[in-house]
Biopython code that builds the backbone (N, CA, C, O; Angstrom):
import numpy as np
from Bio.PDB.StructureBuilder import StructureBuilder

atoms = [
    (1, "UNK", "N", (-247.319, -176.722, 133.003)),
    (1, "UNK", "CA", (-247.524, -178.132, 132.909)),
    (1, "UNK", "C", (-249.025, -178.412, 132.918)),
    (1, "UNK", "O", (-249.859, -177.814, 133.597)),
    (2, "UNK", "N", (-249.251, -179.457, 132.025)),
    (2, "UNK", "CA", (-250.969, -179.724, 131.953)),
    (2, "UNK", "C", (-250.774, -180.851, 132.097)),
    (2, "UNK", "O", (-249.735, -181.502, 131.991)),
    (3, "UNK", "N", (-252.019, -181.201, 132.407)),
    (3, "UNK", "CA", (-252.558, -182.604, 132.410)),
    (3, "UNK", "C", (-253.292, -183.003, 131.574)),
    (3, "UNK", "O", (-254.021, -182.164, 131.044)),
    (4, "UNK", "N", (-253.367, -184.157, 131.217)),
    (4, "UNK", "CA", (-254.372, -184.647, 130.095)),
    (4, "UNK", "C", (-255.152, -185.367, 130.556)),
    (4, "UNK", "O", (-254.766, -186.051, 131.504)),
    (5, "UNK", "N", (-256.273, -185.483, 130.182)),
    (5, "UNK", "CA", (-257.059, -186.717, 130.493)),
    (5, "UNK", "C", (-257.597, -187.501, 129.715)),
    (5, "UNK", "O", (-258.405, -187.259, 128.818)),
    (6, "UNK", "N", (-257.190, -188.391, 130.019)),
    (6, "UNK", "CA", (-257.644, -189.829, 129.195)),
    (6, "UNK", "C", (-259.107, -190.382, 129.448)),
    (6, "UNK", "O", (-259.445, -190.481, 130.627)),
    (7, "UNK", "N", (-259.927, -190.720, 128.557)),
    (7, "UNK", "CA", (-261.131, -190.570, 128.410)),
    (7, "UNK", "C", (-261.642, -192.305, 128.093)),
    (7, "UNK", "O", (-261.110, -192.450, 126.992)),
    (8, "UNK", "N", (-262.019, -193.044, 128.258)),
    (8, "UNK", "CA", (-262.666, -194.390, 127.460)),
    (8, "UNK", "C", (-263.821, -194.137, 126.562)),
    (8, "UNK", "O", (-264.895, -193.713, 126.988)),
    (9, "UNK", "N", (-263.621, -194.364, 125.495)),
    (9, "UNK", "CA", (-264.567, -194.620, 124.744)),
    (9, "UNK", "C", (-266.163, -195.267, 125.460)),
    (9, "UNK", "O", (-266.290, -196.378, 125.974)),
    (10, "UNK", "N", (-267.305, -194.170, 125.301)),
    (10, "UNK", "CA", (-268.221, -195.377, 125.865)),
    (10, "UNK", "C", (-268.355, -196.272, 125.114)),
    (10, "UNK", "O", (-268.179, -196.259, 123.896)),
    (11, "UNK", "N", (-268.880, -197.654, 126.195)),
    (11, "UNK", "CA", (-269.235, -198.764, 125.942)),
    (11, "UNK", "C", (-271.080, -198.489, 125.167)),
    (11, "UNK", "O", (-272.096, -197.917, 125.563)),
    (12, "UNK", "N", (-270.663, -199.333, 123.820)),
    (12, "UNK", "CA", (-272.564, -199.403, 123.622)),
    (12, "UNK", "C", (-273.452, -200.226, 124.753)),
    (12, "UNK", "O", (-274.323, -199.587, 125.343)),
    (13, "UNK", "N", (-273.288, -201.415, 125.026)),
    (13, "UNK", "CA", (-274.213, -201.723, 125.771)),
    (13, "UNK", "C", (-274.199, -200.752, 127.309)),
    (13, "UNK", "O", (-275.257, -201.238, 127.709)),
    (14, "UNK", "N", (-273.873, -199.933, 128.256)),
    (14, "UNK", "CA", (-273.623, -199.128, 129.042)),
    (14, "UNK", "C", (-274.830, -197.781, 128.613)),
    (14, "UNK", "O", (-275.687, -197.253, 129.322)),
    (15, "UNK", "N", (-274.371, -197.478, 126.850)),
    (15, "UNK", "CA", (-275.344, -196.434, 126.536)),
    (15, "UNK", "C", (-276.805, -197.257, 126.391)),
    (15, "UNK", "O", (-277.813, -196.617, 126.693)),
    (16, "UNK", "N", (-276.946, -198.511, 125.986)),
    (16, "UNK", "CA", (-278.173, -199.103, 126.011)),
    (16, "UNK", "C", (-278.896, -199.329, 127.204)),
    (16, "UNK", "O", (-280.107, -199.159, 127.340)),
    (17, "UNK", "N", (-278.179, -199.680, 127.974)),
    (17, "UNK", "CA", (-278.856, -199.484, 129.640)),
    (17, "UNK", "C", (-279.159, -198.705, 129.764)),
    (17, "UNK", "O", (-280.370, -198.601, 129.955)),
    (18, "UNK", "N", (-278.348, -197.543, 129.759)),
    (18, "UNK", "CA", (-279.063, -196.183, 130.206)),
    (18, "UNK", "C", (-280.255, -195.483, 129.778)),
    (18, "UNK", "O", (-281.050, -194.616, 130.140)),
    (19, "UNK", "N", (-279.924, -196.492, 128.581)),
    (19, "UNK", "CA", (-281.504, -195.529, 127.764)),
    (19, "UNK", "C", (-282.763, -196.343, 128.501)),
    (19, "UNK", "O", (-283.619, -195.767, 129.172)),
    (20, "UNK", "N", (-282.721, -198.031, 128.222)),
    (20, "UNK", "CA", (-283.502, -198.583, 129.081)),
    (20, "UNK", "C", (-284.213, -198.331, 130.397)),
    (20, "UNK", "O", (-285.395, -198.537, 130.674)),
    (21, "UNK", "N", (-282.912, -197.678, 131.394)),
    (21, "UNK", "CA", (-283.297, -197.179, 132.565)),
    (21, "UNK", "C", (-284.116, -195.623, 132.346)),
    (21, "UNK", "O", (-285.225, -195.402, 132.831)),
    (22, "UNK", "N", (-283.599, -194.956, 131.801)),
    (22, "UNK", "CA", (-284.303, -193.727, 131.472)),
    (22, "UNK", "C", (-286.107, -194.101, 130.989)),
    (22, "UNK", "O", (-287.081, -193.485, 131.423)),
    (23, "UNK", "N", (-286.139, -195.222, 130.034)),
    (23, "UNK", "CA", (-287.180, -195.312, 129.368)),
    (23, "UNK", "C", (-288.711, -195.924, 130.586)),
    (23, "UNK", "O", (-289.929, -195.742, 130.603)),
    (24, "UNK", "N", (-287.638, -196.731, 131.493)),
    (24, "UNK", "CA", (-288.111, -197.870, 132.336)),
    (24, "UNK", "C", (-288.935, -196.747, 133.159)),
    (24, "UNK", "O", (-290.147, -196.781, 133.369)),
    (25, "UNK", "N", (-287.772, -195.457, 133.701)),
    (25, "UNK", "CA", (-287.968, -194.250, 134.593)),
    (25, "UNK", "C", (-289.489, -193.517, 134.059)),
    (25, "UNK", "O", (-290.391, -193.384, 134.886)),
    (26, "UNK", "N", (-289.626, -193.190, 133.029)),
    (26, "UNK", "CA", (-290.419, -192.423, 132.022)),
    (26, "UNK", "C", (-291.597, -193.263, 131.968)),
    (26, "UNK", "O", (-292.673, -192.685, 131.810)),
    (27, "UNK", "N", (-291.587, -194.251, 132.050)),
    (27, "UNK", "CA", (-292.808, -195.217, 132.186)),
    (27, "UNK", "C", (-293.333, -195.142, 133.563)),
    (27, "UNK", "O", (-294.499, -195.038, 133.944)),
    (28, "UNK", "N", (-291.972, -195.233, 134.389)),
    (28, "UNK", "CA", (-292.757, -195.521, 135.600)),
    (28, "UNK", "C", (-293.898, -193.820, 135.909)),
    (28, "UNK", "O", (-295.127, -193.770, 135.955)),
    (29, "UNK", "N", (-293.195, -193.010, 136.017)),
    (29, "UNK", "CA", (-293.589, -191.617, 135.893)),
    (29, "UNK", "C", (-294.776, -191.534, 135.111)),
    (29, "UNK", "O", (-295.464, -190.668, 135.651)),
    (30, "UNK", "N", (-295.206, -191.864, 134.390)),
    (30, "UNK", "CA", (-296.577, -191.826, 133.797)),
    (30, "UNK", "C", (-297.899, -192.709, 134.312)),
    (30, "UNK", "O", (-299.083, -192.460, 134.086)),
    (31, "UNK", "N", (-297.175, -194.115, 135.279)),
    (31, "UNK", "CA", (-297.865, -195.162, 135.633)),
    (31, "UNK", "C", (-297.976, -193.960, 137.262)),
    (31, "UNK", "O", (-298.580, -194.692, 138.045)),
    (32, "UNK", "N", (-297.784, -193.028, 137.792)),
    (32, "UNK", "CA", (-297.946, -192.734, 138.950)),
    (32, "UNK", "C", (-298.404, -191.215, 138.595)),
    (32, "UNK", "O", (-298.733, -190.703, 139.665)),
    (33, "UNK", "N", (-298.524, -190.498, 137.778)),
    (33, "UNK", "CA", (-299.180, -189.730, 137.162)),
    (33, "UNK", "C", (-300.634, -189.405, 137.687)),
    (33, "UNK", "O", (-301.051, -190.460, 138.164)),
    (34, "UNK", "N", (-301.638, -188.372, 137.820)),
    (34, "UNK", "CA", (-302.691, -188.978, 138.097)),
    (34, "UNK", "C", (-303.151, -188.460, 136.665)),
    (34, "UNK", "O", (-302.718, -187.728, 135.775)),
    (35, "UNK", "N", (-304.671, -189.528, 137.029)),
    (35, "UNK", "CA", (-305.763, -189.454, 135.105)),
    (35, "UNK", "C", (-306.047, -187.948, 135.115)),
    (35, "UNK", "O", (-306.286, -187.187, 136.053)),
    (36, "UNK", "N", (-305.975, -187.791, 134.113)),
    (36, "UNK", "CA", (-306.961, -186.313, 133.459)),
    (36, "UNK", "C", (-307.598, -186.879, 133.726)),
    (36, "UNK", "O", (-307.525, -188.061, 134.061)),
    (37, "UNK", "N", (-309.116, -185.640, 133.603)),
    (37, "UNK", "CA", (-310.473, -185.569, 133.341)),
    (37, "UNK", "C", (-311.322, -186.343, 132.871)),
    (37, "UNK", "O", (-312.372, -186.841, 133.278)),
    (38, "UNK", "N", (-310.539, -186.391, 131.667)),
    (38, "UNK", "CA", (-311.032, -187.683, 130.193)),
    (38, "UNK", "C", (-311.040, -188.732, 131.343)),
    (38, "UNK", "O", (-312.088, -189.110, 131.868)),
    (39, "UNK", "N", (-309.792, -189.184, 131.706)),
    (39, "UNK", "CA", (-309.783, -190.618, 131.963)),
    (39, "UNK", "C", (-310.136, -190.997, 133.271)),
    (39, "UNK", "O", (-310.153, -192.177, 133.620)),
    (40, "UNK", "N", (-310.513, -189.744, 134.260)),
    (40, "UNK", "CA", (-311.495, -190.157, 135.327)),
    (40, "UNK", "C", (-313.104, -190.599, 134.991)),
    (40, "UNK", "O", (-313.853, -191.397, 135.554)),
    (41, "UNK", "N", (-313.328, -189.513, 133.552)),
    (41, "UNK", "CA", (-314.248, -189.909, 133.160)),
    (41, "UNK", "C", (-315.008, -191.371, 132.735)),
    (41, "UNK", "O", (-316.124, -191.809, 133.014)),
    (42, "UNK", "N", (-313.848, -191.940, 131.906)),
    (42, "UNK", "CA", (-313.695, -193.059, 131.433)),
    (42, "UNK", "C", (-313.945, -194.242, 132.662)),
    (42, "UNK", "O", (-314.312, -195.399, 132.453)),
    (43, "UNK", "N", (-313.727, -193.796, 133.628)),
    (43, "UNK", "CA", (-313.676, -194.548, 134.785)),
    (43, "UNK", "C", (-314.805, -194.615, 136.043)),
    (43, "UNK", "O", (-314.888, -195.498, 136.896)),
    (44, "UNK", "N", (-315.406, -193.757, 135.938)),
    (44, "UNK", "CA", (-316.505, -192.931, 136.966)),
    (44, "UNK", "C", (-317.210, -193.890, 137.020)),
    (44, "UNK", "O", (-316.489, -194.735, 137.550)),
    (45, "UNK", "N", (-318.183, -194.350, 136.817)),
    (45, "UNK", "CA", (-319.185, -195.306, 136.878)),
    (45, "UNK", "C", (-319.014, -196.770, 137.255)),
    (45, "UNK", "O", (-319.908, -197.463, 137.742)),
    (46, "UNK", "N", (-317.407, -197.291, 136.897)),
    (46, "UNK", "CA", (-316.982, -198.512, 137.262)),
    (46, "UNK", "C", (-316.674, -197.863, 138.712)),
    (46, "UNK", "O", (-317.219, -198.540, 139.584)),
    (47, "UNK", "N", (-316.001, -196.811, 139.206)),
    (47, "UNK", "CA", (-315.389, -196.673, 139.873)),
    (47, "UNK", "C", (-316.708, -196.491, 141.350)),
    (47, "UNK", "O", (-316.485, -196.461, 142.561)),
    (48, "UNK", "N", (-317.804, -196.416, 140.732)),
    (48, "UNK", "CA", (-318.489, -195.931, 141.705)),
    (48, "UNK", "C", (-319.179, -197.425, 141.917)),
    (48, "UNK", "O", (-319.766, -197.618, 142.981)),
    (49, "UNK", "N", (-319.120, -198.535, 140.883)),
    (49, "UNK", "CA", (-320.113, -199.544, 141.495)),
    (49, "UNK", "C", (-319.003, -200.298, 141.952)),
    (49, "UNK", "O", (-319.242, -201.272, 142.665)),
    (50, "UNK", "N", (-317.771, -200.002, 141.652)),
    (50, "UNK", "CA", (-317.112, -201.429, 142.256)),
    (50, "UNK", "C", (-316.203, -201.098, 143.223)),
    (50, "UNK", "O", (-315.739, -202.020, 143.894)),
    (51, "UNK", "N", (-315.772, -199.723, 143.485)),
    (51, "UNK", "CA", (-314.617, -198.990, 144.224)),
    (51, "UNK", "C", (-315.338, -198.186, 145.047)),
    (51, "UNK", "O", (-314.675, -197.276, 145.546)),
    (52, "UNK", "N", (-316.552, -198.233, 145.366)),
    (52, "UNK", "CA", (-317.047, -196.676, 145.816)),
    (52, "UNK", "C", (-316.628, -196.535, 147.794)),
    (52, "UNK", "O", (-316.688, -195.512, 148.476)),
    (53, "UNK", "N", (-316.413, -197.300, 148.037)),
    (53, "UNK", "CA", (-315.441, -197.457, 149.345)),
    (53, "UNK", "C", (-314.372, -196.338, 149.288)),
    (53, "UNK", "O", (-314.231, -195.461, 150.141)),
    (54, "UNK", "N", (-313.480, -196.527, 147.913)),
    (54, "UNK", "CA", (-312.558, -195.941, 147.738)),
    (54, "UNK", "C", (-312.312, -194.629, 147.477)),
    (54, "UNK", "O", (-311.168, -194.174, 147.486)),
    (55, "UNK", "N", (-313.643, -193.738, 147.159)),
    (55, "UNK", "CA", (-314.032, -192.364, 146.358)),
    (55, "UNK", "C", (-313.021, -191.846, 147.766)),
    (55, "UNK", "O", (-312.893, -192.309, 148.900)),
    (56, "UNK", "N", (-312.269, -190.392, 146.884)),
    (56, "UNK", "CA", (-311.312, -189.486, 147.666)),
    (56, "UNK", "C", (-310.295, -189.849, 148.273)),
    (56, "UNK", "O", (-309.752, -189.113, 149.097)),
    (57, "UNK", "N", (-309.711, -191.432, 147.880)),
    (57, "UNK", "CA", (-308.565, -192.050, 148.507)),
    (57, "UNK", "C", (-307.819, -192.624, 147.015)),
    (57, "UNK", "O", (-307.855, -193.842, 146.839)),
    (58, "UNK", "N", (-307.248, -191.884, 146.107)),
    (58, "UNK", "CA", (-306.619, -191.664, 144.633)),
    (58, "UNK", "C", (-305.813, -193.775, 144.576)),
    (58, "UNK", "O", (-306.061, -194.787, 143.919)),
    (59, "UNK", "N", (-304.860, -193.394, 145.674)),
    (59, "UNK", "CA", (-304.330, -194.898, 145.655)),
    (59, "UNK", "C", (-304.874, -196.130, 145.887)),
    (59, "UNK", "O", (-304.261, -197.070, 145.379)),
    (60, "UNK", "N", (-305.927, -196.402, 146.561)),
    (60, "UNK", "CA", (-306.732, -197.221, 147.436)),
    (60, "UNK", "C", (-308.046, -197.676, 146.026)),
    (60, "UNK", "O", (-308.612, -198.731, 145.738)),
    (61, "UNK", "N", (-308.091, -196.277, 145.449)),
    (61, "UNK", "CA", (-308.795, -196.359, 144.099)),
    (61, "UNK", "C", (-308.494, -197.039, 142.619)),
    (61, "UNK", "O", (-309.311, -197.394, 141.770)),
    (62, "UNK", "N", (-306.945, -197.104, 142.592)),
    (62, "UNK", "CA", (-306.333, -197.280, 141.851)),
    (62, "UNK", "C", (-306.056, -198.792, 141.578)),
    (62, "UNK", "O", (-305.934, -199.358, 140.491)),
    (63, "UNK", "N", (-305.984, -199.326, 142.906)),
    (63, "UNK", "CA", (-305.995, -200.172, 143.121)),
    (63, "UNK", "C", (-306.770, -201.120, 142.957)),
    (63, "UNK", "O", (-306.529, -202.084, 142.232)),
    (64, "UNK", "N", (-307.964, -200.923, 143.726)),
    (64, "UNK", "CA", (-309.491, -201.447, 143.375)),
    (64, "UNK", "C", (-309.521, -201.768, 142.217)),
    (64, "UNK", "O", (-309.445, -202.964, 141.936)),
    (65, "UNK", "N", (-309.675, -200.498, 140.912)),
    (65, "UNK", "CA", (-309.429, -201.093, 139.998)),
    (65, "UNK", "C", (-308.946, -201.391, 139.164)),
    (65, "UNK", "O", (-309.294, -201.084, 138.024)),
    (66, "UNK", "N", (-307.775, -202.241, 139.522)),
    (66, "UNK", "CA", (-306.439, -202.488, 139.409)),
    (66, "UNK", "C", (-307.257, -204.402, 139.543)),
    (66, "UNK", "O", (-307.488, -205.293, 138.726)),
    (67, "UNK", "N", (-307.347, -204.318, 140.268)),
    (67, "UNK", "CA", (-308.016, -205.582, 140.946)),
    (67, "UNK", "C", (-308.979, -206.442, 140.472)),
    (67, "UNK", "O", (-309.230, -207.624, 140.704)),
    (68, "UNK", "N", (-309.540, -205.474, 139.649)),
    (68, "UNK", "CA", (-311.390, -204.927, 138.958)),
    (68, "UNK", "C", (-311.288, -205.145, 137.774)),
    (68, "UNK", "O", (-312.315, -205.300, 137.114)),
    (69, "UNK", "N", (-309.758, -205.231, 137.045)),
    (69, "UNK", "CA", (-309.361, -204.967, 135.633)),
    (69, "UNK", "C", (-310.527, -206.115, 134.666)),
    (69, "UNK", "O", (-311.133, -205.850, 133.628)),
    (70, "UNK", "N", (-310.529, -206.950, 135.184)),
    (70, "UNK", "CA", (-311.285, -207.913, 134.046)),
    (70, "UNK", "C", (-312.559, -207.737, 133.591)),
    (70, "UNK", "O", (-313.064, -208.112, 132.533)),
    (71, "UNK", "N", (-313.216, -206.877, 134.877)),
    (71, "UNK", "CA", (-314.994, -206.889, 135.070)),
    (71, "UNK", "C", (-314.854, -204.849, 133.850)),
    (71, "UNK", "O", (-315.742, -204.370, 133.146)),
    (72, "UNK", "N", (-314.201, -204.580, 133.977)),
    (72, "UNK", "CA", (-313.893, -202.979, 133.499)),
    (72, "UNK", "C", (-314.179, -203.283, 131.588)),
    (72, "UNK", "O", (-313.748, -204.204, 130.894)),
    (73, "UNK", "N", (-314.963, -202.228, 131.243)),
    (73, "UNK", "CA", (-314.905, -201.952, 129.960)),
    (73, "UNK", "C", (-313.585, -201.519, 129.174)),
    (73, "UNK", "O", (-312.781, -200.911, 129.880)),
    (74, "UNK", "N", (-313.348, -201.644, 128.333)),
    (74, "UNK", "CA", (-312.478, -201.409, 127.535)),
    (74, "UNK", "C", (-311.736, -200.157, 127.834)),
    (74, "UNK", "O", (-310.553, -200.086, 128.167)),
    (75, "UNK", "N", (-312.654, -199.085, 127.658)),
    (75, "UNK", "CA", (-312.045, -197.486, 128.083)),
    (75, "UNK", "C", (-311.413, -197.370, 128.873)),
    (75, "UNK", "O", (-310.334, -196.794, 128.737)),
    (76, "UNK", "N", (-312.029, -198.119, 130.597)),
    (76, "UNK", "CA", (-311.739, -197.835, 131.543)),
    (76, "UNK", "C", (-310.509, -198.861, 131.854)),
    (76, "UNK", "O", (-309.757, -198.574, 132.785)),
    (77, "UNK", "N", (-310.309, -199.920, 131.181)),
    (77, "UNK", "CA", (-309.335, -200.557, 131.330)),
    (77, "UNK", "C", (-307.797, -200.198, 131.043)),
    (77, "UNK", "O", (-306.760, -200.346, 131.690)),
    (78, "UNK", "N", (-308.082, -199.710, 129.902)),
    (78, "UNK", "CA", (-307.120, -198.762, 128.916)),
    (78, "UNK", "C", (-306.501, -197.935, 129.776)),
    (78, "UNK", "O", (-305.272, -197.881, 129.731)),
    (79, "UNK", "N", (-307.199, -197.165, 130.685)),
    (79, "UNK", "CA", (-306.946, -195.886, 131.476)),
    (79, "UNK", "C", (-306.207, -196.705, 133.090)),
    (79, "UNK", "O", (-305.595, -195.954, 133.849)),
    (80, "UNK", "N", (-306.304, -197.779, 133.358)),
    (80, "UNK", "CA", (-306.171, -198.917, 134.216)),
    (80, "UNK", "C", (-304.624, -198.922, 133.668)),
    (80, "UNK", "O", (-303.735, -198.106, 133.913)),
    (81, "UNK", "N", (-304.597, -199.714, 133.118)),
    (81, "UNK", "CA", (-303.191, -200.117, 132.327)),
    (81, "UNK", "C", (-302.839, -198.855, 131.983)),
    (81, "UNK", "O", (-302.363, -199.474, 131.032)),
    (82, "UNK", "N", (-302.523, -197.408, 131.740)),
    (82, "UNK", "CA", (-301.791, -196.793, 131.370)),
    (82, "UNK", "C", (-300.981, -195.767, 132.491)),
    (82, "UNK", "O", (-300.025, -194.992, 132.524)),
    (83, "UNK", "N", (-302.277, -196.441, 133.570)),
    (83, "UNK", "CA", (-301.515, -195.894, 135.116)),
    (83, "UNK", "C", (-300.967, -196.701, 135.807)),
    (83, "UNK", "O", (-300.696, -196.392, 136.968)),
    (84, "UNK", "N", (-300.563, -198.278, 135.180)),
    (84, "UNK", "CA", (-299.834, -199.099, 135.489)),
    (84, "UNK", "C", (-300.207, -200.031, 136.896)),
    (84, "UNK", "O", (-299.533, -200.408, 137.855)),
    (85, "UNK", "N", (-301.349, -200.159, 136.576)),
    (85, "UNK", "CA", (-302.698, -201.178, 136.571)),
    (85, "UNK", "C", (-303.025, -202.626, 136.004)),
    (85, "UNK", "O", (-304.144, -203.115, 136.167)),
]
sb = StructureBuilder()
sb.init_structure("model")
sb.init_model(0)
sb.init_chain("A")
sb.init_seg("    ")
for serial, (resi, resn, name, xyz) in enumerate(atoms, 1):
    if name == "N":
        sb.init_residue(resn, " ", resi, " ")
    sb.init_atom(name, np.array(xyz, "f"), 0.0, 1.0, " ", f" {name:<3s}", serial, name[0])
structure = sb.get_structure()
């Protein structure tokens, strides 16, 4: 004797969430990431006139200029916003 199992068709919107959440996940993961090289680089000089309190404290830094975003050059802003800033 077997059993069968009955299965539901997935729902599309169910698979659309999930991707959302996955995508939402994947974002967040990159926004907590720390910068390469490049993009400490990109950052060094703002980071030292306007954060320098913050040097060797990664979050506390992040923040700053996070905070800082408007006074920040382009580069360093870029690198701001892509760590979810």
């Amino acid at each position: 004797m077997t059993k069968s199992i009955q299965t539901k068709p997935i729902n599309r919107s169910s698979t659309l969430l999930a991707l959302a959440l996955l995508v939402a996940g994947a974002s967040q993961a990159m926004a907590d990431s720390a910068p390469s090289m490049q993009e400490k680089m990109a950052c060094r000089a703002d980071a030292q006139t306007l954060c320098a309190r913050f040097i060797g404290q990664p979050p506390e830094m992040r923040a700053c200029l996070a905070q800082n975003k408007a006074k920040l050059p382009t580069p360093c802003r870029e690198v701001v916003e892509a760590h979810g800033g």
